[in-house]
PDB file of N, H, CA, C and O in Angstrom:
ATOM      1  N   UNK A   1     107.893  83.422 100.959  1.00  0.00           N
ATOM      2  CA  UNK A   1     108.472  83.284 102.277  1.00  0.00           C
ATOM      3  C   UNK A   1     109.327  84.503 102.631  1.00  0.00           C
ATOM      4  O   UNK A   1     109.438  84.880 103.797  1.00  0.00           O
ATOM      5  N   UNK A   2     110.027  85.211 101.435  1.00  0.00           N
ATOM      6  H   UNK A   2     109.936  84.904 100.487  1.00  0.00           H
ATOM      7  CA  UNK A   2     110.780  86.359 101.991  1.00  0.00           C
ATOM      8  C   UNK A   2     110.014  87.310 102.467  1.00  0.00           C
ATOM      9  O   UNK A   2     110.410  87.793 103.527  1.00  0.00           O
ATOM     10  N   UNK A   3     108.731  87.872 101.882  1.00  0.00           N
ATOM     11  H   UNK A   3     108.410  87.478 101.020  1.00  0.00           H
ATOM     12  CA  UNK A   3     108.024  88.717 101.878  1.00  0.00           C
ATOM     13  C   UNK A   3     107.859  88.377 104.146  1.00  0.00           C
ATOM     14  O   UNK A   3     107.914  89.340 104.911  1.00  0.00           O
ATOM     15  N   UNK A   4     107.762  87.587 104.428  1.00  0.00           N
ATOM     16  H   UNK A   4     107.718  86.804 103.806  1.00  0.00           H
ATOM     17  CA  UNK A   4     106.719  87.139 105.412  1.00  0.00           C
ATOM     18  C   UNK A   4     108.366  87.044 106.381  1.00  0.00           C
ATOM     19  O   UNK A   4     108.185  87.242 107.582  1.00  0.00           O
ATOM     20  N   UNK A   5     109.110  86.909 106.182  1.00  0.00           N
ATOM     21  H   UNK A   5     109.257  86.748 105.206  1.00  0.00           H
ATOM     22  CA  UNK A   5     110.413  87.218 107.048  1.00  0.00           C
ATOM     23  C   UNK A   5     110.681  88.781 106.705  1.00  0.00           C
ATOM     24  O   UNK A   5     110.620  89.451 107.736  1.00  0.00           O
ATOM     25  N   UNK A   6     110.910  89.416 105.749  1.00  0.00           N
ATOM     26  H   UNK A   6     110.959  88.871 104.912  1.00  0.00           H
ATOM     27  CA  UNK A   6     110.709  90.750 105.888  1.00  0.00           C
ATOM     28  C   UNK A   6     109.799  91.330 107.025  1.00  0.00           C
ATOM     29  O   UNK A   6     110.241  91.815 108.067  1.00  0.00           O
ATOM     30  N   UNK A   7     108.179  91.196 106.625  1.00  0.00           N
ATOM     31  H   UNK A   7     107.820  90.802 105.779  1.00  0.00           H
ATOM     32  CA  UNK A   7     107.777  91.730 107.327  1.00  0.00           C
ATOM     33  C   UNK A   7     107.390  91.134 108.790  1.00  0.00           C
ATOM     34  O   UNK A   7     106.290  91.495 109.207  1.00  0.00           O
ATOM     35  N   UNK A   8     107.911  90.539 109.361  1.00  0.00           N
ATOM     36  H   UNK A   8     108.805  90.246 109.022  1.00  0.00           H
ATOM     37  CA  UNK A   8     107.651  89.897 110.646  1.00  0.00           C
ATOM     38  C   UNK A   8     107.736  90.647 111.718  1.00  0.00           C
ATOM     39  O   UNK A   8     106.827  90.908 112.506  1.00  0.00           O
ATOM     40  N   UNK A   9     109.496  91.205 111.762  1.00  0.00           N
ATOM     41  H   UNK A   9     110.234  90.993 111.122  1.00  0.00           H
ATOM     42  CA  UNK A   9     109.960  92.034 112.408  1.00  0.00           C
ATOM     43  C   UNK A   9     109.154  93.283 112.975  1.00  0.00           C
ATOM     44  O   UNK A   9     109.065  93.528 114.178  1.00  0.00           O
ATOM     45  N   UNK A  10     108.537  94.097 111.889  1.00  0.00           N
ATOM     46  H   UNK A  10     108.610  93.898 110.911  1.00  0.00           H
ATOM     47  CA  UNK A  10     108.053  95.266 111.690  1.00  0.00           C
ATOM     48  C   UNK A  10     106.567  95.356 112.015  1.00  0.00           C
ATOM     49  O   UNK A  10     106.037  96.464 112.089  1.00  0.00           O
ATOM     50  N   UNK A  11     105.713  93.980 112.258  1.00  0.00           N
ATOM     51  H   UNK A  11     106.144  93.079 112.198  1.00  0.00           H
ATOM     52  CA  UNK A  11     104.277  93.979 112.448  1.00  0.00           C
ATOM     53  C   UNK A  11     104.080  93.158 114.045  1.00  0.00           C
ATOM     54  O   UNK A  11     104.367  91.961 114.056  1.00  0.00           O
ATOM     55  N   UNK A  12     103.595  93.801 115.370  1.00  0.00           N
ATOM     56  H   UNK A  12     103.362  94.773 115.362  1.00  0.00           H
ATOM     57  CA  UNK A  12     103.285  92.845 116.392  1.00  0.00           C
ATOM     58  C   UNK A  12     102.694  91.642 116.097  1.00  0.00           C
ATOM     59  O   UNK A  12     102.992  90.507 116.467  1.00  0.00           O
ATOM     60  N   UNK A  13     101.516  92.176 115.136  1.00  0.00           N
ATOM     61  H   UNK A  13     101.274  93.098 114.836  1.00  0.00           H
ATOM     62  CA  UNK A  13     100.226  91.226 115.381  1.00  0.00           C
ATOM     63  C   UNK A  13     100.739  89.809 114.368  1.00  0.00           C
ATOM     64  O   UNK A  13     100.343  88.644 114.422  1.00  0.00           O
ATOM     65  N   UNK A  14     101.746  90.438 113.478  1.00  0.00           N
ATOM     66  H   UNK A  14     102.068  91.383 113.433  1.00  0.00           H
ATOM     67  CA  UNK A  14     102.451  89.027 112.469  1.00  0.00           C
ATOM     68  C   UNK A  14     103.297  88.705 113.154  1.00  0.00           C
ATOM     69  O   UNK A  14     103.756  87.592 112.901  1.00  0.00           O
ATOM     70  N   UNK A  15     103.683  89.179 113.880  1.00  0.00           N
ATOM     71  H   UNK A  15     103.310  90.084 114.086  1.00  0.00           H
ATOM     72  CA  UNK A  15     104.753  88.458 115.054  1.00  0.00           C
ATOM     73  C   UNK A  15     104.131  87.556 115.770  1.00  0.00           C
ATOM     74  O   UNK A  15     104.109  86.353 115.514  1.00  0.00           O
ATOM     75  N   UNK A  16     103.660  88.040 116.593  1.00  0.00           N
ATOM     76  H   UNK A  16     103.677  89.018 116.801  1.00  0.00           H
ATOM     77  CA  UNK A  16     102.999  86.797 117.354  1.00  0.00           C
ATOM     78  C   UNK A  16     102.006  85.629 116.754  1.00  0.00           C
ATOM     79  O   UNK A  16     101.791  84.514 117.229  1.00  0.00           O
ATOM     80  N   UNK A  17     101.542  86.148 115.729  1.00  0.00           N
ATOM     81  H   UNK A  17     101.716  87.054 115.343  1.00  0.00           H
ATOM     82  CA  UNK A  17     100.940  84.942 115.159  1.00  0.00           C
ATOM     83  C   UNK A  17     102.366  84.088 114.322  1.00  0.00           C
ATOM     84  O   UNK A  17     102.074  82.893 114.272  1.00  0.00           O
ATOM     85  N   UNK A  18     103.464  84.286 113.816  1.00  0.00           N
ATOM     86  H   UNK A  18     103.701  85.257 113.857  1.00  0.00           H
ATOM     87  CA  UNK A  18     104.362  83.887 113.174  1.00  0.00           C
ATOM     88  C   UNK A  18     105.292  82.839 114.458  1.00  0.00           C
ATOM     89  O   UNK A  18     105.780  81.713 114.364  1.00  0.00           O
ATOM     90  N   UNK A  19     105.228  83.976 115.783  1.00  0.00           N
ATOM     91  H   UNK A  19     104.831  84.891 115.859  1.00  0.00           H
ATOM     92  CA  UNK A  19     105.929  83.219 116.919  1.00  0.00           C
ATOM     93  C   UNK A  19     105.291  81.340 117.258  1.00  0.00           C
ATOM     94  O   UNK A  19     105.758  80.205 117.161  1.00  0.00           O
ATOM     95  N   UNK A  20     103.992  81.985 117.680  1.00  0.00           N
ATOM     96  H   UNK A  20     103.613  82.906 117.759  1.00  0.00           H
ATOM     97  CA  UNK A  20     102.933  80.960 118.060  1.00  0.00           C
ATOM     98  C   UNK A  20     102.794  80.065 116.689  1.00  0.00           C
ATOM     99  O   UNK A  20     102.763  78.866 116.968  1.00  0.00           O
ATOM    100  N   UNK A  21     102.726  80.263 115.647  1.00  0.00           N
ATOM    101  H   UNK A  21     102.750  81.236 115.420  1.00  0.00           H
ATOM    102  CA  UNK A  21     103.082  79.083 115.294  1.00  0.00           C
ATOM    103  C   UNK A  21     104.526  78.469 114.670  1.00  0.00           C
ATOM    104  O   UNK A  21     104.401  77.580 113.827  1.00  0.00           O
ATOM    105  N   UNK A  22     105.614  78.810 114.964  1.00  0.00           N
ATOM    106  H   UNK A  22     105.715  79.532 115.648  1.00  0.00           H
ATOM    107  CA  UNK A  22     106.690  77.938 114.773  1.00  0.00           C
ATOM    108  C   UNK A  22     106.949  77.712 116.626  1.00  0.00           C
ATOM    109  O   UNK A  22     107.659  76.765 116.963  1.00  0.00           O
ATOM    110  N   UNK A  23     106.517  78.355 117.405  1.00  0.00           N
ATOM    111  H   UNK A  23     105.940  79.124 117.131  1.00  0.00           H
ATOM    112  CA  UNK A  23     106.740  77.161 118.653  1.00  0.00           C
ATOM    113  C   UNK A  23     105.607  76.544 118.814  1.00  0.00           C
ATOM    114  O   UNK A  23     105.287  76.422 119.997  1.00  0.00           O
ATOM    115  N   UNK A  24     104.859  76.094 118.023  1.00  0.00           N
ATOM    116  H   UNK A  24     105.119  76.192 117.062  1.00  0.00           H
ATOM    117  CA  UNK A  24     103.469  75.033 117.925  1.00  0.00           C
ATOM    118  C   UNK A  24     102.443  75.113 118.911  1.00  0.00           C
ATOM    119  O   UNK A  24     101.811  74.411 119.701  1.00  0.00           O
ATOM    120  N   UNK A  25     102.529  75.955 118.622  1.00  0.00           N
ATOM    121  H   UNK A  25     103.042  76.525 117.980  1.00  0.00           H
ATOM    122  CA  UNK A  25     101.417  76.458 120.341  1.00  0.00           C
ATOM    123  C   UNK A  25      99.765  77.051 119.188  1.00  0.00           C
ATOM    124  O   UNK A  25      98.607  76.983 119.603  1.00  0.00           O
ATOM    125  N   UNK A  26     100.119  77.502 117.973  1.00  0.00           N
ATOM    126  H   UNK A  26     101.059  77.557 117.636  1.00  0.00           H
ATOM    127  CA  UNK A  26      98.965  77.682 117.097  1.00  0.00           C
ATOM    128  C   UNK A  26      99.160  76.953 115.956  1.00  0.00           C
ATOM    129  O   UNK A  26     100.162  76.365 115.550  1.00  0.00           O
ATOM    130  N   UNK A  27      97.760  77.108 115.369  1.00  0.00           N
ATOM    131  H   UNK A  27      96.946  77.586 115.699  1.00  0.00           H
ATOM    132  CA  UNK A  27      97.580  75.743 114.511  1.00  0.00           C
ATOM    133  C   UNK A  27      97.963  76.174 113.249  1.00  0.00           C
ATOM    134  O   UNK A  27      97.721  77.370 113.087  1.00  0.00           O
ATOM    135  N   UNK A  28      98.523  75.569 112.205  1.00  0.00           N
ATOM    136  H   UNK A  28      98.719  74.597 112.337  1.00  0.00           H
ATOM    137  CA  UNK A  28      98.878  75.649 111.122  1.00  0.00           C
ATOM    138  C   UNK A  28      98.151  76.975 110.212  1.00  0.00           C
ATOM    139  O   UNK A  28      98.773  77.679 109.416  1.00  0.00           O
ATOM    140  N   UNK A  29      96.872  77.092 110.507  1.00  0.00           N
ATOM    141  H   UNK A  29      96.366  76.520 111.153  1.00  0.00           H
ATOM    142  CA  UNK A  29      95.932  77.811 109.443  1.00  0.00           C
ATOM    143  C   UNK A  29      96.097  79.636 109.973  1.00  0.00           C
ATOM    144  O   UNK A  29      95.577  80.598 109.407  1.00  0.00           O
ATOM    145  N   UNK A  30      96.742  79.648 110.876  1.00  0.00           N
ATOM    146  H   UNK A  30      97.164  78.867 111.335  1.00  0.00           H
ATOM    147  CA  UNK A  30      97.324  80.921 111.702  1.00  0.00           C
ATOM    148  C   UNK A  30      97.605  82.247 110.545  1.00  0.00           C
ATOM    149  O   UNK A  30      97.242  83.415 110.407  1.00  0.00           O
ATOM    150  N   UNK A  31      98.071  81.719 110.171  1.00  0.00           N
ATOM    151  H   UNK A  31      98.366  80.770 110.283  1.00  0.00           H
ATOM    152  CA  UNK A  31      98.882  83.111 108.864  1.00  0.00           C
ATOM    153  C   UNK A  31      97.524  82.902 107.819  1.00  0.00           C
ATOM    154  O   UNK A  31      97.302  83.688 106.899  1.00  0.00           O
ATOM    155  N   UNK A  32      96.857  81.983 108.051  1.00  0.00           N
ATOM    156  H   UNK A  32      97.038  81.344 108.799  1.00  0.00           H
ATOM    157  CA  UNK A  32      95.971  82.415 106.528  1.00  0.00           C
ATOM    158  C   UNK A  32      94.975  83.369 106.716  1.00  0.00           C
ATOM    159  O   UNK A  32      94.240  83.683 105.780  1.00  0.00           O
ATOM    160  N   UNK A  33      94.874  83.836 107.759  1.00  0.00           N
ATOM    161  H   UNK A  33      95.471  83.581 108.520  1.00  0.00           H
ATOM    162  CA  UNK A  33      93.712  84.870 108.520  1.00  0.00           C
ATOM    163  C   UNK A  33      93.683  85.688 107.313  1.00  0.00           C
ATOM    164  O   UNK A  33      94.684  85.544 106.612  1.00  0.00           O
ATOM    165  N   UNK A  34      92.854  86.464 106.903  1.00  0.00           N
ATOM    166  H   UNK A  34      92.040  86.581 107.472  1.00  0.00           H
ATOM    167  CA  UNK A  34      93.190  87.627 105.627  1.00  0.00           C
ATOM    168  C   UNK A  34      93.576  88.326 106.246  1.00  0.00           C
ATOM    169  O   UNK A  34      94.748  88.217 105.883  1.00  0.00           O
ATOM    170  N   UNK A  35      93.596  89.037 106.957  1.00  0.00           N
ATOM    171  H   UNK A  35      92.645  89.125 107.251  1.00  0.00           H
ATOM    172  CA  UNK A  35      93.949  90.379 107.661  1.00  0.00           C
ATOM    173  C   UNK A  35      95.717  90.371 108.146  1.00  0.00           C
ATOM    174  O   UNK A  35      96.448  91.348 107.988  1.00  0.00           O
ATOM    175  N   UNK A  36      96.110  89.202 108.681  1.00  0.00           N
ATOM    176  H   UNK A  36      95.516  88.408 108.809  1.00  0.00           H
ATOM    177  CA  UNK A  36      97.620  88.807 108.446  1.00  0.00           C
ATOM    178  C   UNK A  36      97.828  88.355 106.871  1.00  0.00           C
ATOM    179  O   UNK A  36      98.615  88.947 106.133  1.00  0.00           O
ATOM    180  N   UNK A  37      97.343  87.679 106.615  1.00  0.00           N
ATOM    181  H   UNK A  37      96.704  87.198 107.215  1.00  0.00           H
ATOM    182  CA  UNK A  37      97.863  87.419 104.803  1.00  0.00           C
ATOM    183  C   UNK A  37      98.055  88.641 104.385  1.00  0.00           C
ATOM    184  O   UNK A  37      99.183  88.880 103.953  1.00  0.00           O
ATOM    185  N   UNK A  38      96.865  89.948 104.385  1.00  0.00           N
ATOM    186  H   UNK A  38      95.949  89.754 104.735  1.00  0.00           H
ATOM    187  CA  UNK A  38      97.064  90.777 103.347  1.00  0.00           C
ATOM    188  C   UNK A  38      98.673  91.796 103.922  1.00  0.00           C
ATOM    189  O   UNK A  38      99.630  92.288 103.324  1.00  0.00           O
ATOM    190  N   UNK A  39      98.214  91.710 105.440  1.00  0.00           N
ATOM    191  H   UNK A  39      97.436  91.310 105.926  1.00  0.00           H
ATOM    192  CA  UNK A  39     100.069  92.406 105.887  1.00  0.00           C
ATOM    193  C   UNK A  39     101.360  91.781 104.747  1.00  0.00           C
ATOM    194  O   UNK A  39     102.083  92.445 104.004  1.00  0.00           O
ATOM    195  N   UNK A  40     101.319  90.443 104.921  1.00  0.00           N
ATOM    196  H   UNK A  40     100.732  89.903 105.524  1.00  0.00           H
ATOM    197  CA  UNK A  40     101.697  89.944 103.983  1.00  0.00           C
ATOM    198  C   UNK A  40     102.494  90.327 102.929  1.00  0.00           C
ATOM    199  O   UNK A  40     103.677  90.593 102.715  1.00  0.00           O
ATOM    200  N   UNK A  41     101.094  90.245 102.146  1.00  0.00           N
ATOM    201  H   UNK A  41     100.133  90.029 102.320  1.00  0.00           H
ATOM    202  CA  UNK A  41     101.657  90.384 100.661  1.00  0.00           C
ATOM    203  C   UNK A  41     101.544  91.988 100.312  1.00  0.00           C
ATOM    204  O   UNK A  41     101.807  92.443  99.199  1.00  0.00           O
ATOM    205  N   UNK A  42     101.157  92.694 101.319  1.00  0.00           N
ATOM    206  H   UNK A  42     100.944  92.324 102.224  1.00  0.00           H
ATOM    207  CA  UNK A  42     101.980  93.911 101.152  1.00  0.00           C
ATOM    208  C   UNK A  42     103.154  94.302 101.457  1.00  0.00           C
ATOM    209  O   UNK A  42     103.964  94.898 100.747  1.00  0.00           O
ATOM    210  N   UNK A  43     103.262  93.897 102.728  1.00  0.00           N
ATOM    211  H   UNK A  43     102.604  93.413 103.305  1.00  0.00           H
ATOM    212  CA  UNK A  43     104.627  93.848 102.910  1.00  0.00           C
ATOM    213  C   UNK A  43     105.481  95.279 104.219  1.00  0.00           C
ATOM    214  O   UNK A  43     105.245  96.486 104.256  1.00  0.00           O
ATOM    215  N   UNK A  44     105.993  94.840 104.681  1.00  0.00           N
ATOM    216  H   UNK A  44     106.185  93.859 104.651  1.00  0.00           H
ATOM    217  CA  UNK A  44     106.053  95.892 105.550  1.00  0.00           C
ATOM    218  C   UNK A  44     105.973  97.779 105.231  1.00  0.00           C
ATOM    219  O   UNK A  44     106.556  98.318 104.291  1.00  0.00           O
ATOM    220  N   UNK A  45     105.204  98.439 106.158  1.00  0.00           N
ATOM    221  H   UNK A  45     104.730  98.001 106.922  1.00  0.00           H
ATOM    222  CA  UNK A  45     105.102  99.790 106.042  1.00  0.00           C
ATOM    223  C   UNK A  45     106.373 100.516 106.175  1.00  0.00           C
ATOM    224  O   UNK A  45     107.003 100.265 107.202  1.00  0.00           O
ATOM    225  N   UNK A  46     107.012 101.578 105.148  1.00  0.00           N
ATOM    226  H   UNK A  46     106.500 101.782 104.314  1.00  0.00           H
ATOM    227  CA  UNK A  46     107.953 102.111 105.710  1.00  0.00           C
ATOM    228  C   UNK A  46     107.502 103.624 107.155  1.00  0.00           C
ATOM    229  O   UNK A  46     106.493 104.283 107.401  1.00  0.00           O
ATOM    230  N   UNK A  47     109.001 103.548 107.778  1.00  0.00           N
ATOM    231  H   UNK A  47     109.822 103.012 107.578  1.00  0.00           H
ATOM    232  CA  UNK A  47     108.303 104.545 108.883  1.00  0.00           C
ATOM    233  C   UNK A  47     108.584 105.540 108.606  1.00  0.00           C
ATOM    234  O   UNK A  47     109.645 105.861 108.069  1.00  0.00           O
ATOM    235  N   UNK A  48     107.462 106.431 108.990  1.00  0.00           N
ATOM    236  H   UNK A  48     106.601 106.171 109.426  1.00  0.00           H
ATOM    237  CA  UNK A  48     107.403 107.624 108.978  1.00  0.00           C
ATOM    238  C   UNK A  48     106.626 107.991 107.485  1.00  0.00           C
ATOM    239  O   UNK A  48     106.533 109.181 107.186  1.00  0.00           O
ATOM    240  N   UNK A  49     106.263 107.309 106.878  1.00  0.00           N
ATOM    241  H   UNK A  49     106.339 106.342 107.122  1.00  0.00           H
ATOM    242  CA  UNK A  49     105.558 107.930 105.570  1.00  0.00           C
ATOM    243  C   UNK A  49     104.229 106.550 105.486  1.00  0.00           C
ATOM    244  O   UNK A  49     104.402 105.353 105.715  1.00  0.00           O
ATOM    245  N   UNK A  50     103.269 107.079 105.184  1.00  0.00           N
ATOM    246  H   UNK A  50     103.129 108.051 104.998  1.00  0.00           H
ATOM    247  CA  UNK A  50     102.616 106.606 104.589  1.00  0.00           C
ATOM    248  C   UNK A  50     102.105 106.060 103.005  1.00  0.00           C
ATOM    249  O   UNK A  50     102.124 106.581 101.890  1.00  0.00           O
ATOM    250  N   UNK A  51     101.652 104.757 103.535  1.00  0.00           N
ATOM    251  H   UNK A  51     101.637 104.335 104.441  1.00  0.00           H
ATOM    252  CA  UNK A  51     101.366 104.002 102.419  1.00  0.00           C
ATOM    253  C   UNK A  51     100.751 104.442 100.944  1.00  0.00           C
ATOM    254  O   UNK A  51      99.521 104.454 100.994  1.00  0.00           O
ATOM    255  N   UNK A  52     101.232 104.777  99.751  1.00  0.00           N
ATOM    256  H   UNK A  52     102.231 104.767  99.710  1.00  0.00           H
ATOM    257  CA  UNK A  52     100.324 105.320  98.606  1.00  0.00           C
ATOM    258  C   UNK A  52     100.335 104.068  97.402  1.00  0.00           C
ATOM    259  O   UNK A  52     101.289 103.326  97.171  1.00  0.00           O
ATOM    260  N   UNK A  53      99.420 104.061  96.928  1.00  0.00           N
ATOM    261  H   UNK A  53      98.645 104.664  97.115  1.00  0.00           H
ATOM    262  CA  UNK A  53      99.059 103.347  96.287  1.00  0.00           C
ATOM    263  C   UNK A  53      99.167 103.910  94.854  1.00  0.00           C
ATOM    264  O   UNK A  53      98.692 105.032  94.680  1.00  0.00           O
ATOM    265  N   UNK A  54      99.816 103.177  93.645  1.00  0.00           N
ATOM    266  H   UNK A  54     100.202 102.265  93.786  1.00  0.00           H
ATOM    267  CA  UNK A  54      99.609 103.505  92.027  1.00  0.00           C
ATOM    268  C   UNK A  54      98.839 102.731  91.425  1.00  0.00           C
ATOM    269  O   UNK A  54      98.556 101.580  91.758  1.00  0.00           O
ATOM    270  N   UNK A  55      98.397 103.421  90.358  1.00  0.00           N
ATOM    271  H   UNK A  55      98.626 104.356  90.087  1.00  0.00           H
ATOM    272  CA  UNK A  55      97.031 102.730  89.482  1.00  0.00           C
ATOM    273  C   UNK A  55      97.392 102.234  88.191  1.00  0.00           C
ATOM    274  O   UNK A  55      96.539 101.723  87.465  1.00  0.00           O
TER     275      UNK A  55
END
């Protein structure tokens, strides 16, 4: 849950799907989209640098 209040702020498209469903206007299964999940559990982008990945 922190991960997903972290990044709320920082993503439109998790915003509004996060908005729409706590004012019940979308249906429960809203955040399980993969494409919002994986925002997710990555977790917000910092600005100005891009994302790198370790192996």
């Amino acid at each position: 849950m922190n991960r997903l209040i972290d990044t709320v702020p920082h993503d439109p498209q998790l915003y509004t799907a996060f908005s729409g469903l706590f004012h019940m206007t979308a249906g429960p299964l809203t955040l399980a989209d993969p494409r919002l999940l994986s925002r997710v559990l990555i977790g917000p982008r910092p600005v100005g640098r891009p994302r790198t990945t370790t192996a």
